[in-house]
C-alpha positions in Angstrom: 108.9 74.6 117.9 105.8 75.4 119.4 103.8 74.7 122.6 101.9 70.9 123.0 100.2 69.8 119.8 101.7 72.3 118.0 100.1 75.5 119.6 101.2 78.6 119.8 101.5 79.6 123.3 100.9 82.8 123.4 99.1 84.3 120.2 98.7 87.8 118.8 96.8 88.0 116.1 96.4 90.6 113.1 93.0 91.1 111.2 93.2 92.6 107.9 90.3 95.7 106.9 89.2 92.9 103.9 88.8 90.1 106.0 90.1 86.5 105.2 94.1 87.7 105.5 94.7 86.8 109.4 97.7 86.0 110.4 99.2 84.8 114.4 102.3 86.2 115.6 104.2 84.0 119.0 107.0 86.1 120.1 107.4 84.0 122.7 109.6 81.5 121.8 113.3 82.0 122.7 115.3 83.4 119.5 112.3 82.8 117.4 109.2 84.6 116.1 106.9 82.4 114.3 104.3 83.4 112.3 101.4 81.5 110.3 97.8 81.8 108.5 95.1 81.8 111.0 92.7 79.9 108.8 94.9 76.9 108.5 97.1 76.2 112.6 98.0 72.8 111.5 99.3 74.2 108.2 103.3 75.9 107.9 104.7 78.5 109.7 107.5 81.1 108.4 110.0 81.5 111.2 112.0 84.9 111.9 114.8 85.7 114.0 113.7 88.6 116.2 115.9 90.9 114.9 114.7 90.3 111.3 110.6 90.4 112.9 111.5 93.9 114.0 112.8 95.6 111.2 110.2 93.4 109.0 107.1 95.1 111.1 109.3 98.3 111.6 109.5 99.1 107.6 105.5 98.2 107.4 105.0 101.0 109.8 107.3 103.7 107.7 105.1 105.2 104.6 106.6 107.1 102.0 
């Protein structure tokens, strides 16, 4: 699902103001958006359907 040895190949990464809640974003994979903690790579990784990654970071942006 990812690149050799289970790397994302191309990374974007999130910092949280607290510290500690990181998370790493590949968007490049083809009909797949994975996304996992940054503290633990070998650990799992929740997979999205583009569409789905979209709307997901599309309603985080909207505040009431």
């Amino acid at each position: 699902m990812f690149g050799a040895g289970g790397r994302f190949e191309r990374i974007q990464r999130r910092i949280s103001g607290q510290g500690g809640a990181c998370v790493e974003v590949a968007d490049n994979l083809p009909g797949l958006v994975a996304v996992r903690d940054s503290k633990d790579p070998a650990g799992p990784a929740l997979a999205f359907a583009p569409a789905a990654w979209h709307t997901f970071v599309t309603q985080l942006s909207v505040r009431p």
